[in-house]
C-alpha positions in Angstrom: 27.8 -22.4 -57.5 27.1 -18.8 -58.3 23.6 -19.2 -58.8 23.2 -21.2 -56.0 25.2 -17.9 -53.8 22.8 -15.5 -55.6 19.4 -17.8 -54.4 21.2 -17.5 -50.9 21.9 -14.0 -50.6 18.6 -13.0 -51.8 17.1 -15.6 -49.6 18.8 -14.2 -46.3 18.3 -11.1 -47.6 14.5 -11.1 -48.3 14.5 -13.2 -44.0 16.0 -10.0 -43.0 13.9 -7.5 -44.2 11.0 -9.7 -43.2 12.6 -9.9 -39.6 13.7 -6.2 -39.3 9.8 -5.5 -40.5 7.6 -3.8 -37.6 4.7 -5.9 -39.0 6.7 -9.0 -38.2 8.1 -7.6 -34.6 5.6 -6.4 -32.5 5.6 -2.7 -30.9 5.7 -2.4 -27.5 3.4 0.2 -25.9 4.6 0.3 -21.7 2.0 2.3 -20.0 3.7 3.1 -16.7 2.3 4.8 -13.5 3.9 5.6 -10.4 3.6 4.6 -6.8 0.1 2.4 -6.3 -0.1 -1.0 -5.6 -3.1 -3.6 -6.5 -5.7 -2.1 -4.3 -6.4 0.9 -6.4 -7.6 -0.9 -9.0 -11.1 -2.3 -9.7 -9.9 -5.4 -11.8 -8.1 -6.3 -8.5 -10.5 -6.3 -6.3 -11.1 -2.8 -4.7 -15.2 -2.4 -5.5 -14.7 1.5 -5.0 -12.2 2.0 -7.6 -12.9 4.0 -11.0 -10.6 2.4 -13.2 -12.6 1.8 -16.0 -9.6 1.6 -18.4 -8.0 -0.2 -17.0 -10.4 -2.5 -16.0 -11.2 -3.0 -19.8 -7.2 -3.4 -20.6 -7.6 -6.3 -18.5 -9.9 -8.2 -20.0 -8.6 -7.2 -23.3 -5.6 -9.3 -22.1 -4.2 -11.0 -19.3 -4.1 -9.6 -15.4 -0.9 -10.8 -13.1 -2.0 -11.6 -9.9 1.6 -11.9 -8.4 3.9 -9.3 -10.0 6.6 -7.4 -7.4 8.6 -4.8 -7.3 12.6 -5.3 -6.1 12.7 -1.4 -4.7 9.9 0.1 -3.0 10.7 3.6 -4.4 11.3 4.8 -7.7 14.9 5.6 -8.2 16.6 2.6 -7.2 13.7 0.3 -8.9 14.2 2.6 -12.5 17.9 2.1 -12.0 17.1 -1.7 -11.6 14.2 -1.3 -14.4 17.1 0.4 -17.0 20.1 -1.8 -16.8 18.5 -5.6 -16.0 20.7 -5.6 -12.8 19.4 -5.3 -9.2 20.1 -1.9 -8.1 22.0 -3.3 -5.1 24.2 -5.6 -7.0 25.5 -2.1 -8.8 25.1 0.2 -5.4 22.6 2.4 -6.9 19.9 0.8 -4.4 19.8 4.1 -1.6 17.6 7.0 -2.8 18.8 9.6 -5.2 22.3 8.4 -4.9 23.8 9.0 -8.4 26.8 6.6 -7.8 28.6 5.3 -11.1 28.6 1.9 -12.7 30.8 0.8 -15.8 28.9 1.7 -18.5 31.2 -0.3 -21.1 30.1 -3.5 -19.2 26.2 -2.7 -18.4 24.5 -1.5 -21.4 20.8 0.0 -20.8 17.7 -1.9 -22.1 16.7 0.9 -25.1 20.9 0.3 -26.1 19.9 -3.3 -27.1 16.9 -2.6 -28.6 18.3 0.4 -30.5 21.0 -2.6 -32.0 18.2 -4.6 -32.9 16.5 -1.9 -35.0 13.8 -0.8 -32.8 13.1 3.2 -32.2 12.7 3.6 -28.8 11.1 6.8 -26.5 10.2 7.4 -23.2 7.6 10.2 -22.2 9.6 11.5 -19.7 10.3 10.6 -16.8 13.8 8.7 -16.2 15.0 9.4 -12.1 17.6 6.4 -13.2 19.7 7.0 -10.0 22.9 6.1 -12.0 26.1 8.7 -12.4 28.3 8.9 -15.7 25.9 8.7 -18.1 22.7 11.8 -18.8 19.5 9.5 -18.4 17.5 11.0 -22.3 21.2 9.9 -23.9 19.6 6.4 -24.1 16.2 7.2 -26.0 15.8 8.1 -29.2 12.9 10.5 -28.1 11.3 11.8 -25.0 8.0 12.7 -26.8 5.3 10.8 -27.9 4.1 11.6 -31.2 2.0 9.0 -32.8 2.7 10.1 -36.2 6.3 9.5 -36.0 6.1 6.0 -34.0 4.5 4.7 -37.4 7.0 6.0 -39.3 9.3 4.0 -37.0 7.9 0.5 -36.9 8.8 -1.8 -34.8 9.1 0.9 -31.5 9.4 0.4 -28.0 7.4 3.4 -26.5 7.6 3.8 -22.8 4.6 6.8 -21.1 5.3 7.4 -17.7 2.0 8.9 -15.9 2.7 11.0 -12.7 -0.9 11.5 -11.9 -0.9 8.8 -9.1 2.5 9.9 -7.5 2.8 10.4 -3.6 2.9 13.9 -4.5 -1.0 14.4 -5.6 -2.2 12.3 -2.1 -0.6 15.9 -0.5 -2.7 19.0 0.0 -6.4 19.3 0.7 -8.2 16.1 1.5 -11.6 17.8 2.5 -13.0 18.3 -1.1 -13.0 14.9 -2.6 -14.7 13.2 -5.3 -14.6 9.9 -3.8 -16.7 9.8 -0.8 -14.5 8.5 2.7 -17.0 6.4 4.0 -16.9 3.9 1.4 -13.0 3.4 1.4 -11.3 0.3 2.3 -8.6 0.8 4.7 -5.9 -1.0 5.1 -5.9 -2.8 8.5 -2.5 -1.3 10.1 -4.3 2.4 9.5 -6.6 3.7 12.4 -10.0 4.3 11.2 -9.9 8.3 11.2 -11.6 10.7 9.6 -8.2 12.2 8.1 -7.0 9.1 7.0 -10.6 8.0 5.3 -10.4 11.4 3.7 -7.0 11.2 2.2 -7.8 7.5 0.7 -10.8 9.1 -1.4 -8.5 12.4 -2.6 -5.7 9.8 -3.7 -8.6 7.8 -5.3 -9.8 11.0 -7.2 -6.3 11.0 -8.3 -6.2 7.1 -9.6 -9.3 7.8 -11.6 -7.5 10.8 -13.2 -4.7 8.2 -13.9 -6.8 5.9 -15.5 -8.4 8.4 -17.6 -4.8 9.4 -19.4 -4.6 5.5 -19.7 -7.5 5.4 -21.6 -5.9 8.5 -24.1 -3.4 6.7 -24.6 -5.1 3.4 -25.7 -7.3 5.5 -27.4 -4.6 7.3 -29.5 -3.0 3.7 -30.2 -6.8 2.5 -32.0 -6.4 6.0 -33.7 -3.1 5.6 -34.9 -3.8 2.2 -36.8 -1.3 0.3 -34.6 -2.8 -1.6 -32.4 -3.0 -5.2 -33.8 1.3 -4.8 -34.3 1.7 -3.8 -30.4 1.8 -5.1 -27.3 0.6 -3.1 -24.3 2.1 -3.6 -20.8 0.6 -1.8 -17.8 2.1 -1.6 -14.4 3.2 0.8 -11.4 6.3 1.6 -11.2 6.3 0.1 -6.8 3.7 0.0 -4.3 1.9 3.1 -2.5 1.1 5.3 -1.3 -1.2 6.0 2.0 1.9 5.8 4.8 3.8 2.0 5.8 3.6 1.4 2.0 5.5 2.8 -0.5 9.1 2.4 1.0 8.1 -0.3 2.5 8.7 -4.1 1.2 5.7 -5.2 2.3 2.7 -6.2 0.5 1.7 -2.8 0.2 4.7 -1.8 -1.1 5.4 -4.1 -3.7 2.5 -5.9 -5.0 2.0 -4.0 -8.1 -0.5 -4.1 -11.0 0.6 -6.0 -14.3 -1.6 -6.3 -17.6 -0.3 -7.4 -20.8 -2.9 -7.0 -23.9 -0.9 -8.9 -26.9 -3.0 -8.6 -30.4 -4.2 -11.8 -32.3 -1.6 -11.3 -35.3 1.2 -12.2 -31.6 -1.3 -14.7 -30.0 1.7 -17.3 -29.7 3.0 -15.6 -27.0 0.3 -14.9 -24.8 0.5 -16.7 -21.7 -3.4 -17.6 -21.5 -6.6 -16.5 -22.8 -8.2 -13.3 -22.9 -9.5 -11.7 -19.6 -7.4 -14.4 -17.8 -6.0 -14.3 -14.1 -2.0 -15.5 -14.3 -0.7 -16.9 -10.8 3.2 -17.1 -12.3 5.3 -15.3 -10.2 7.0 -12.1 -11.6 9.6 -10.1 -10.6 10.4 -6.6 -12.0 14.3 -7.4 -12.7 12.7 -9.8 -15.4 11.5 -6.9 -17.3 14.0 -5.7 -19.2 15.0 -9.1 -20.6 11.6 -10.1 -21.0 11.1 -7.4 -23.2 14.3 -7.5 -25.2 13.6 -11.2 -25.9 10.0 -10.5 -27.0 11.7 -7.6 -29.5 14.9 -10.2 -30.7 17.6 -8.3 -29.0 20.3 -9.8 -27.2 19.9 -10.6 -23.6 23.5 -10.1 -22.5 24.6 -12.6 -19.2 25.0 -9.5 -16.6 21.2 -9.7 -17.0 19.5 -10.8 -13.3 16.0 -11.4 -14.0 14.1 -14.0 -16.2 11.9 -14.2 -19.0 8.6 -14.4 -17.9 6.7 -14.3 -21.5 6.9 -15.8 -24.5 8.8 -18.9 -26.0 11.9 -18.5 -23.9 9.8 -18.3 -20.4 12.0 -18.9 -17.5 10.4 -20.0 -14.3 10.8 -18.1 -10.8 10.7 -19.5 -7.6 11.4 -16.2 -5.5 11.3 -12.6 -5.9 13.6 -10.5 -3.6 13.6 -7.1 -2.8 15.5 -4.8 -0.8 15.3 -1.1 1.4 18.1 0.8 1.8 18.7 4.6 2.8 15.3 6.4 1.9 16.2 10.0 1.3 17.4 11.5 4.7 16.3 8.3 6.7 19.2 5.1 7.0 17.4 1.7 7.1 18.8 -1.6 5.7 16.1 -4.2 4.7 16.2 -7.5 2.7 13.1 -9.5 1.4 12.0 -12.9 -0.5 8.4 -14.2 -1.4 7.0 -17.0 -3.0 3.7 -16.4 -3.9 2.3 -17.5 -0.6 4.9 -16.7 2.7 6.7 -12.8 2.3 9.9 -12.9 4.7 12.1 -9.7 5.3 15.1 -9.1 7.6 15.7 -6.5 9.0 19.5 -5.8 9.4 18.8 -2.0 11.4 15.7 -3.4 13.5 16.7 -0.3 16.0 15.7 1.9 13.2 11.6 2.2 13.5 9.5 1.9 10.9 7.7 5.3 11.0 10.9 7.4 10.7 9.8 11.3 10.3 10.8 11.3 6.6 10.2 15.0 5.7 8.5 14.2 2.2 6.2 11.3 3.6 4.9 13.6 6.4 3.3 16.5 4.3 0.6 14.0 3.8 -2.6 14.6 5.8 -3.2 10.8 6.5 0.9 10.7 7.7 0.2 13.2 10.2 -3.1 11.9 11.7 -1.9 8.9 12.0 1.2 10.1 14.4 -1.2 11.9 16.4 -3.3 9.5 17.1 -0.2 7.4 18.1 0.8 10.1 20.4 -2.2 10.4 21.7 -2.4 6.8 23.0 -5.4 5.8 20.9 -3.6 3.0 18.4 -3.6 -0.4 19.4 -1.2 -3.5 18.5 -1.8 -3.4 15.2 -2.0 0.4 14.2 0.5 1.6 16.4 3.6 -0.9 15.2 4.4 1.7 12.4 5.8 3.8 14.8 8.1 1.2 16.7 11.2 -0.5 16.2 11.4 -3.8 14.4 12.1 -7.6 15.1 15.0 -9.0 13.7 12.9 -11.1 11.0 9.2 -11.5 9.8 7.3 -13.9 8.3 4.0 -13.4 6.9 1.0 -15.5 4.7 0.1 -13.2 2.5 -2.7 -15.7 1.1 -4.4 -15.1 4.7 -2.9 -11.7 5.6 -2.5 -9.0 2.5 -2.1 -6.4 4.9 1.1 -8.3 6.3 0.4 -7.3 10.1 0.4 -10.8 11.7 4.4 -11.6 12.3 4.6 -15.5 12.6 8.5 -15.6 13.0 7.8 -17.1 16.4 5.3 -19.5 15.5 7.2 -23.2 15.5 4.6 -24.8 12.4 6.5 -22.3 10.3 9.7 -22.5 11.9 10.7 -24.8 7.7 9.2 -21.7 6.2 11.6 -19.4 7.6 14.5 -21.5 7.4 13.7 -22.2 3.6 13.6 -18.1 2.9 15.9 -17.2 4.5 18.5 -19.7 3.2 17.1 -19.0 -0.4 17.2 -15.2 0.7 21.0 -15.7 1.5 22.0 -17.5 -1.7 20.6 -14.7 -3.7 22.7 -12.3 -1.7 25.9 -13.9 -2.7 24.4 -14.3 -6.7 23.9 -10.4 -7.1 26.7 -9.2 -4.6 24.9 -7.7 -2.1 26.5 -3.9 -2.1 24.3 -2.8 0.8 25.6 -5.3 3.7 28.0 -2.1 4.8 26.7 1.3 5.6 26.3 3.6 2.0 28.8 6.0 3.0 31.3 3.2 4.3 31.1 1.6 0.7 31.4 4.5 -1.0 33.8 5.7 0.9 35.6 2.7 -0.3 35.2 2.8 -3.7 36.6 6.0 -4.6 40.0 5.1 -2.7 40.0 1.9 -4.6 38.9 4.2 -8.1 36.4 1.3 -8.7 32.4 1.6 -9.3 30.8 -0.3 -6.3 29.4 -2.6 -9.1 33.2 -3.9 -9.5 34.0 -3.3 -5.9 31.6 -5.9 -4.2 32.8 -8.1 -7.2 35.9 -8.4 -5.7 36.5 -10.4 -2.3 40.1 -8.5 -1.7 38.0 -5.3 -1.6 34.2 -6.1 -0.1 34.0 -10.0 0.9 29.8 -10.7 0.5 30.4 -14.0 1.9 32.4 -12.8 5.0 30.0 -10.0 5.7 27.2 -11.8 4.9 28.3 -14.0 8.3 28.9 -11.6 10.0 25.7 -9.9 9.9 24.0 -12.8 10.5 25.9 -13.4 13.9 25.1 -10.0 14.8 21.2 -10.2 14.6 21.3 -13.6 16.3 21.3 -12.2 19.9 23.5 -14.9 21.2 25.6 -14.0 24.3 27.8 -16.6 23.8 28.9 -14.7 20.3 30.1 -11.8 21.9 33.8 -13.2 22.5 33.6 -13.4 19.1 32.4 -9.6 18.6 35.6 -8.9 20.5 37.9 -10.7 18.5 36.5 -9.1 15.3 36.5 -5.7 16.5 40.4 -6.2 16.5 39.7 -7.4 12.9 41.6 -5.7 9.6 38.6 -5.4 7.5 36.2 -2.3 8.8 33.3 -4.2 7.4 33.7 -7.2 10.0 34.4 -4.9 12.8 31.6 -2.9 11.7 29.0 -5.9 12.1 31.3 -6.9 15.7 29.8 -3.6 17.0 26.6 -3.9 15.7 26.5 -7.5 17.5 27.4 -5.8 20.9 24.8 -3.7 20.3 22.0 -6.1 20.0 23.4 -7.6 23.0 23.1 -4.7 25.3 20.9 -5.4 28.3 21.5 -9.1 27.2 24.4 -9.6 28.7 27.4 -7.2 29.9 29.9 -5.4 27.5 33.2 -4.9 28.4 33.2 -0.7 28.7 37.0 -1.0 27.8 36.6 -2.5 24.4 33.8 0.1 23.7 35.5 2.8 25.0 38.8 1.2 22.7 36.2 1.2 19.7 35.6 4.7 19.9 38.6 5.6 18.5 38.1 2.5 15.5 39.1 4.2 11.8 35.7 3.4 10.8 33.0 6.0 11.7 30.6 4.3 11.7 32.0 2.0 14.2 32.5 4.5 16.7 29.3 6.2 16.5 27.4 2.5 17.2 30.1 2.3 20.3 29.0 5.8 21.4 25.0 4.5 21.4 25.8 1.5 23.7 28.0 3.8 25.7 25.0 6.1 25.7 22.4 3.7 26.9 24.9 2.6 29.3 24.6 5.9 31.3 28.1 7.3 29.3 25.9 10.2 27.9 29.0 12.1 27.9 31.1 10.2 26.1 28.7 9.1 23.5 28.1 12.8 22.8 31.7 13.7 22.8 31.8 10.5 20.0 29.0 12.5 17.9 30.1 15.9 18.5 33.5 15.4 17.4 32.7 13.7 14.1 29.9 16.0 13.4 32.7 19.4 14.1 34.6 17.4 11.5 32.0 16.7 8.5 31.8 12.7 9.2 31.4 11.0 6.3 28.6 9.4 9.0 27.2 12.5 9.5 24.0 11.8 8.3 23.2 8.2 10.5 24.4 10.2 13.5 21.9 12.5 13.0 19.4 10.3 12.7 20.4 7.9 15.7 20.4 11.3 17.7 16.8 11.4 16.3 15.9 8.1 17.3 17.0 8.5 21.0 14.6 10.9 21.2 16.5 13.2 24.2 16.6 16.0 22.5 19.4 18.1 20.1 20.0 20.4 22.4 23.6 18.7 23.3 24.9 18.9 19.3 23.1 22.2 18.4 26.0 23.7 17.5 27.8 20.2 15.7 24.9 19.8 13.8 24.6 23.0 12.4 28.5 22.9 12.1 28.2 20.1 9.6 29.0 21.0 6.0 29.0 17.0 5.1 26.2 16.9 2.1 25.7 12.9 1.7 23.7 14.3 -1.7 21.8 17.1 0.4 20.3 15.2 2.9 22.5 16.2 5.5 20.7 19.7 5.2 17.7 17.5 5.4 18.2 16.7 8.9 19.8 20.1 9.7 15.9 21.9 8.8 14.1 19.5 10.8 16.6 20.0 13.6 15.7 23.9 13.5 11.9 23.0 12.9 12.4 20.9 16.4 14.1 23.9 18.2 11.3 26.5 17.2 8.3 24.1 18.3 9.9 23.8 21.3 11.0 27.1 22.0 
C-alpha cells in the first residue's frame, strides 16, 4: 500500500510539473490595436492597404471573417474585454464612467490566469472603465521585456498599439503618404477632397501600426518562443473616419481577428493555415476563450463562449450596445447573425451626427458637416446628420456599408421579428442596466448602496422585464397606447413612468396629449421625466414652460443636467434662454457637463 501511495504521488506529481510546464501550455502573445475595422487591412480586402504584417500573420494562421465588437468604443468594450461580463450587464457600458462592480464576485481575466500559474502583462494601456479597483493591480507587469517573459513560461502578454487611435486621423491631412485618389470611401461619406485626404493620413497611420506589429513578431522569432505561443491579433472596435467608431454599425464593429497557433498546438487550430473562418465571434467570448486555451477556470458569471479549441461553443448572435458617448446621451441596442445586422434605437430623437467635441477635430468630421449644411449631401450622405427610425435592418452580405434600411420591406418582415425577439431574450440574460437613463440608475444605486451589477439583478430594485415592456410600448407609435402612458405616468416605479413619457413623446403630432397630464408630469420626482414633459410642452408652442422646466433644474445642478443640455442642443433654437442656468450648473456627470458648458460659450462667440 505504501509503495503503491509513493508510485501515485510521484506520478501526480511528475503530471503536474508537466502541466504547469510553459512548454506544455502555450504562451499567448495578444497583439492589440485600437479603433479600425476590417477595411484597413489588406488581408481583408482593401487593395490600397500597407499591411504587410499583418497580411503575412494571416497566412501564417487563420483570418476571421466575422468577429465583432459588443461596445463601439474602447472603455466600455475593455471593461467587457477584462471581466468576461457585458459592460451593460455591470453598468460600466456609458463612456468613462468609473461606476463600481463587486469585485469579490467578478474576478478579472489575468486573476484566473495568475491562479493557474501563468505570468501575465499588459503594455500599457488599460481605460477599464470600472471604479474600486486601480486597473495595473491585475498584471503582473506593464512592460514588455522579452528576456523576462522566457523566464516566465507559460505568459499571457497583452501589447496594446495606439498608432491607429482616432487621435492620429486629427491634424494635418494635406501631407500624406498615401495618395487620396486611390482611397476607398465608404458609401455614406461624400466624395470630397477633405474627406479623400483624411482617409490616406489615417492610412499612413495603419501602415505605421503594422510596422510595430511586425517588431513585435519579429522580437517573438528573436526571443526563441515562438513555436510555445499563440498570437491573436485584433482591434480593439471599429473606426475611425466619422459614423464609425461609436457607431454599431458595420463600420463600427466588424473588427480584424488572426490567430497564428504553432505546430507543437496544431490540435486546436480551427482550420488550416492561411484559412478564411466564417464562425461567428463575439468579443465577450474572449476572455473565456483564452482562459480555457491556458487551463484556468472559466467561472459561470462568464457571458461569452469559447470559440477555439476542444471546448468550442457555438454562437448564433452577437449583440452590442451604445450608450452615453462622452458628453453626447444616446441609447442603442444591436444583434447580428452573420448575414442580417438589426439595431434599435431606444432615443431615435437623438441624431446620429451629434457635435461630439472629440469626433469633430477631425478634418474629414468637419467637411462632412459643411457639406451637409451647405445642401450638397444626398439621401445617403446626409442621414448622419438626422434623427433615426425606431429600428433597422440591414444585409450586410449585400450592404457592408449598412446604408440601405429594409425595416419596412414586408419579405423581411420574419427577419426582424426573429432579431428582435432574440435581441430581447438576451436583454433579460445579461440584465440590461441601460434601459433607464445613466444618471437615473445611478442615481439609484447609491441610495440602495448597491453596484448597478447587483442592482439590475434585483427585480424589487430595477425590474428588466417590466422596463423592457415598457420601452417597447413606447417606440411602437400606437395611439391607442397612450391611455396606457397615462395610467403609468401615475405609476410607483420612476423607471415605468419614465418610458410613459417617453411614449407620449413619440406620439406627439400623432395624436393629441392631454396638456394637463404633461403639465402634472412636470412636477414628476424623476428628472428626467419632467424634462421629456417640458420637450413635448415645448413643441407644443409651451416654450415657456418648457424652459422654466430646464431652467429650474439646471439653477439646481440636476442630476439630468447633462441630457438637458443636450436636448437644448438638439432643438436647435438657440441657448440664449438658459445662458445664465447653464453656466450656473456645477453638476459634473464625470466632467462632461463642463463639456457642454465650452461648446455653449464656443456657440455664443461665433455668433456674437
Amino acid at each position: 500500500m505504501k509503495t503503491f501511495l509513493t508510485l501515485f504521488a510521484i506520478t501526480t506529481s511528475l503530471l503536474f510539473s508537466l502541466t504547469a510546464s510553459g512548454t506544455d501550455r502555450p504562451n499567448i502573445l495578444w497583439l492589440t490595436c485600437e479603433d479600425n475595422n476590417i477595411n484597413w487591412l489588406g488581408c481583408y480586402g482593401n487593395p490600397y492597404a500597407q499591411t504587410p504584417n499583418i497580411d503575412k500573420l494571416a497566412g501564417e494562421g487563420v483570418q476571421y471573417m466575422h468577429c465583432y465588437s459588443n461596445a463601439p468604443v474602447c472603455a466600455p468594450q475593455r471593461s467587457t474585454w477584462i471581466t468576461g461580463v457585458h459592460a451593460l450587464s455591470m453598468g460600466t457600458h456609458p463612456m468613462r464612467s468609473r461606476n463600481p462592480i463587486p469585485h469579490e464576485t467578478i474576478k478579472y481575466y489575468p486573476d484566473l490566469l495568475k491562479e493557474a500559474g501563468y505570468f501575465v502583462g499588459n503594455a500599457v494601456k488599460t481605460d477599464y472603465n470600472i471604479g474600486g479597483r486601480d486597473d495595473k493591480e491585475a498584471w503582473d507587469t506593464n512592460k514588455v521585456n522579452w528576456d523576462v517573459l522566457k523566464q516566465k513560461q507559460p505568459f499571457f502578454m497583452v501589447i496594446n498599439n495606439t498608432k491607429s487611435h482616432e487621435s492620429k486621423a486629427f491634424g494635418d491631412v494635406d501631407h500624406s503618404e498615401h495618395n487620396p485618389g486611390e482611397v476607398q470611401l465608404a458609401k455614406y461619406h461624400p466624395d470630397i477632397e477633405d474627406i479623400r485626404k483624411n482617409y490616406a493620413h489615417y492610412h499612413d497611420q495603419i501602415k505605421k501600426m503594422d510596422a510595430d506589429i511586425g517588431e513585435a513578431l519579429r522580437n517573438l522569432e528573436d526571443s526563441g518562443m515562438a513555436e510555445n505561443t499563440i498570437v491573436i491579433h485584433n482591434s480593439d472596435h471599429g473606426g475611425v473616419m466619422p459614423r464609425s467608431k461609436r457607431y454599431l454599425f458595420n463600420s463600427g464593429t466588424h473588427c480584424p481577428l488572426i490567430i497564428r497557433i504553432p505546430e507543437k498546438f496544431k490540435h486546436l487550430r480551427p482550420a488550416d493555415l492561411g484559412s478564411k473562418v466564417n464562425d461567428l465571434v463575439s468579443f465577450i467570448d474572449m476572455p473565456k476563450t483564452w482562459l480555457s486555451l491556458c487551463g484556468a477556470e472559466t467561472p459561470d458569471y462568464l457571458q461569452g463562449k469559447i470559440f477555439l479549441g476542444p471546448d468550442k461553443e457555438t454562437r448564433d448572435y452577437h449583440f452590442s450596445f451604445r450608450g452615453r458617448m462622452d458628453e453626447r446621451c444616446d441609447n442603442v441596442r444591436a444583434v447580428r447573425d452573420t448575414r442580417f445586422l438589426y439595431i434599435r434605437n431606444y432615443m431615435p430623437y437623438a441624431p446620429w451626427g451629434q457635435r461630439l467635441q472629440y469626433l469633430w477635430r477631425m478634418k474629414a468630421t468637419q467637411a462632412w458637416e459643411e457639406y451637409y449644411r451647405e445642401g450638397k449631401t444626398d439621401s445617403i450622405t446626409g442621414r448622419f446628420f438626422q434623427t433615426k427610425p425606431m429600428e433597422e435592418l440591414y444585409d450586410t452580405s449585400v450592404d457592408p456599408d449598412n446604408v440601405h434600411n429594409l425595416i419596412h420591406q414586408p419579405k423581411y418582415a420574419k427577419e426582424v421579428s426573429r432579431l428582435s425577439k432574440a435581441l430581447d431574450e438576451w436583454q433579460l440574460k445579461v440584465f440590461d442596466a441601460g434601459l433607464l437613463p445613466e444618471s437615473e440608475v445611478v442615481k439609484r444605486s447609491e441610495e440602495y448602496g448597491k453596484t448597478i451589477y447587483e442592482m439590475v439583478r434585483d427585480p424589487s430594485l430595477y425590474d428588466v422585464k417590466v422596463y423592457q415592456t415598457a420601452a417597447a410600448l413606447a417606440l411602437e407609435q400606437d395611439p391607442d397606447n397612450v391611455s396606457i402612458f397615462y395610467n403609468n405616468l401615475n405609476a410607483m416605479d420612476a423607471g415605468v413612468r419614465y418610458w410613459a413619457i417617453v411614449g407620449c413623446f413619440n406620439l406627439h403630432g400623432k395624436t393629441p396629449l392631454d396638456p394637463k397630464i404633461l403639465h402634472g408630469a412636470l412636477k414628476d420626482p424623476s428628472h428626467h421625466v419632467r424634462i421629456m414633459a417640458a420637450w413635448i410642452l415645448y413643441r407644443d408652442g409651451e416654450k415657456e414652460a418648457a424652459r422654466k422646466c430646464w431652467n429650474e433644474l439646471l439653477e439646481n445642478d440636476s442630476y439630468a443636467s447633462l441630457k438637458i443640455m443636450n436636448i437644448l442642443d438638439w432643438i436647435g433654437d438657440g441657448l440664449e434662454p438658459y445662458r445664465e442656468s447653464i453656466e450656473a450648473c456645477s453638476f459634473s456627470h464625470e466632467g462632461y457637463v463642463k463639456r457642454m458648458q465650452d461648446a455653449a460659450r464656443v456657440q455664443e462667440k461665433t455668433k456674437s
